[in-house]
N, C-alpha and C positions, 0 to 999 in steps of 0.2 A: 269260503276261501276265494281270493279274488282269482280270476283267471287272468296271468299274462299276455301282452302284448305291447304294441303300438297304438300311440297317438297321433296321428296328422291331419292337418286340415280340420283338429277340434274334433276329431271322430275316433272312437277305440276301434281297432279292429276285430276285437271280442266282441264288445257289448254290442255294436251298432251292425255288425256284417258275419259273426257267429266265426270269425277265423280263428282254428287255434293255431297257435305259435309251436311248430315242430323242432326251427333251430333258426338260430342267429349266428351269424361271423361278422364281427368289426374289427376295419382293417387299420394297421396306424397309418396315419399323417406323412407320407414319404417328405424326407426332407430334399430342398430342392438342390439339385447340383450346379454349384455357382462359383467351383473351379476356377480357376484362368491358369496356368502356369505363364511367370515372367518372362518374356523375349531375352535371350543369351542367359538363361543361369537353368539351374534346377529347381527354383522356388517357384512350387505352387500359395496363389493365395486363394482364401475362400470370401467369397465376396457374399457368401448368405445369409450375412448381419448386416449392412452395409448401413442399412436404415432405419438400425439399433436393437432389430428383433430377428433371430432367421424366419427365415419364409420356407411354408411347407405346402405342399400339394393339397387337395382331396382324398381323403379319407372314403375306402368304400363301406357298404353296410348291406349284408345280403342277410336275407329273411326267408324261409322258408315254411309257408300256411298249408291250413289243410282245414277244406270244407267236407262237410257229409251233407247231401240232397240228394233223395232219389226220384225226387219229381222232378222229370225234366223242364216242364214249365217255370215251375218257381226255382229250379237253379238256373234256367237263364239268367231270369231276375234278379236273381244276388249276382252271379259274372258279371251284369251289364253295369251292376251298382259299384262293384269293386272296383272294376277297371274303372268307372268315372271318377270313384273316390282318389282313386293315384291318377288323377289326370291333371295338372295345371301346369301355367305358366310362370316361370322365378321362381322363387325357394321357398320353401315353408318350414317351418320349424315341426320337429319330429321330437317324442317323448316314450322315450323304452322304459317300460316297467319297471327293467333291470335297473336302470341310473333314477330312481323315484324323484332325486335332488337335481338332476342333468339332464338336457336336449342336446341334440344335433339342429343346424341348419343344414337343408335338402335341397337338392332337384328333383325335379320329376323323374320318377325312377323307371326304370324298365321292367318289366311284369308278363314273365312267361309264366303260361298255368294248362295242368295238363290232366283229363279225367279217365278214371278207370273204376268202372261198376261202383259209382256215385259218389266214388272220394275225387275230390278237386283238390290237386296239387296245385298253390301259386309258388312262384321264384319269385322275390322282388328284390331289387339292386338300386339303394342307391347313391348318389354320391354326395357325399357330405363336406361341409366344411372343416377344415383340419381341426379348428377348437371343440372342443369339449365345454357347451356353457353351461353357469351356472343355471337353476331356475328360480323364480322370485318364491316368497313364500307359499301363495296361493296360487296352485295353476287353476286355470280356468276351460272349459271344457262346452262345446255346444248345449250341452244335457244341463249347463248348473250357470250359464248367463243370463242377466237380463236384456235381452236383446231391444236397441233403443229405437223399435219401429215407431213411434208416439202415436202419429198416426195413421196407422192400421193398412198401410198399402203394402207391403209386405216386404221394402227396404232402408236401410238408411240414408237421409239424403239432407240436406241441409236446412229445410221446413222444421226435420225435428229436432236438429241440434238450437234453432229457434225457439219450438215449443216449450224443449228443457229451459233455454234459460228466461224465457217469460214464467214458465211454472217459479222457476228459483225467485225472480226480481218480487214477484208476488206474496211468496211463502217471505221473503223479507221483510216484506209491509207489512204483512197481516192479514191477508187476503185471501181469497178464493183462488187458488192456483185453476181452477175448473179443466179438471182431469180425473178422468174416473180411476177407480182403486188398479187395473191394471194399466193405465198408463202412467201413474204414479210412479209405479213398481217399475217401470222401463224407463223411467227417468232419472232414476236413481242408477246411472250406468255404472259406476263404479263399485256398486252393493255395497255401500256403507254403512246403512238406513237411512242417508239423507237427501235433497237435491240440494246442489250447490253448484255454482259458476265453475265449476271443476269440470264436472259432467257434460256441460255444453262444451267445453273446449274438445273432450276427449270425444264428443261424437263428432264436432266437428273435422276434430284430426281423422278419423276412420272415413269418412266418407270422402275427405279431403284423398287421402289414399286408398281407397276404393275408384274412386273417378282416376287415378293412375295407374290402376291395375293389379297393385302390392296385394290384397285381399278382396276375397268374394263376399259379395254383399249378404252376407250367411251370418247366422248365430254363429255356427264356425269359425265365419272368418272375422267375424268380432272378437269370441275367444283367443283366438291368434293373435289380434292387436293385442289385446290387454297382456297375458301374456308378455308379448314383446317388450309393451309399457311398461312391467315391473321390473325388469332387469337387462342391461344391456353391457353386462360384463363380455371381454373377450374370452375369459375362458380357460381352458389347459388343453396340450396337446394329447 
């Protein structure tokens, strides 16, 4: 049976950090108050359509985990790992077990966590975007990417969005792509079983926005892009 939780930053908080999920509360979308009442009458107008859609707040999203460690050692270890896994800059997109079909986009949340005779209590809060989006068919996960390091220095960077599509121009001809069976497999970013000029573009795009900060140079934060790639519906409130 699987065990519920979160996804962020391409990491369960089951599988990867052993948290289980004690309780969730998600808040609605408060709608914005966009009032005017008219100078000399009694007519209020509402001006929260104005630009065809109403406009709504932040939606909160509180989480309540719970670790068991009684080695003080190795539960620093996992705290120090937690707290980094909830650490970044800008939004990331969040996947509850509960919505299997739906994510949130996030902020970095805030994360009070409190122990008593080796249970670790986290709080985690945080704020979300008012939509509700869809997710694309395949979600993608650090644990189940092919991550497009080509070669082997342990990021993506533009060398190998190169490599990918000299492999492709090759495998077109007839030729010796000359890449061994694991960098094959990572060239194939998409996992479609093939390379294609698709593949260079989409590793180009990630390191493109990896060099502006949007994602961490991570299997994770590959995950994330792709992800992203598959669907960028607005969503439901």
């Amino acid at each position: 049976m699987k065990i519920e939780g979160i996804t962020v930053n391409g990491v369960h908080s089951y599988y990867r950090h052993g948290l289980r999920l004690l309780k969730r509360s998600v808040g609605s979308a408060p709608k914005d108050d966009c009032t005017e009442r008219v100078p000399f009458s009694s007519v209020t107008y509402d001006f929260g359509s104005v630009c065809g859609r109403q406009s709504y707040g932040e939606r909160t999203l509180n989480y309540k985990f719970e670790l068991l460690c009684f080695h003080k050692k190795r539960a620093q270890d996992k705290v120090i790992s937690i707290l980094e896994w909830l650490h970044w800059t800008g939004r990331k997109d969040l996947y509850d077990d509960l919505l299997p079909d739906h994510h949130y986009e996030v902020r970095e949340p805030t994360v009070n966590w409190e122990e008593k005779h080796g249970i670790y209590t986290f709080s985690v809060t945080f704020k979300a975007d008012p939509y509700i989006k869809p997710n694309s068919n395949k979600m993608y996960t650090a644990d189940t990417v092919n991550f497009p390091d080509i070669d082997g220095d342990g990021i993506v960077t533009g060398s190998d969005a190169t490599l990918v599509l000299n492999a492709y121009t090759k495998l077109l001809a007839g030729e010796d792509p000359e890449l061994n069976e694991s960098q094959l497999r990572a060239a194939d970013a998409d996992m479609d079983g093939k390379i294609t000029a698709s593949d260079a573009s989409l590793v180009l795009a990630f390191y493109t926005d990896v060099s502006s900060g949007k994602y961490d140079n991570t299997p994770g934060g590959w995950a994330e892009f792709l992800n992203n790639e598959k669907g960028k519906d607005k969503g439901v409130i």
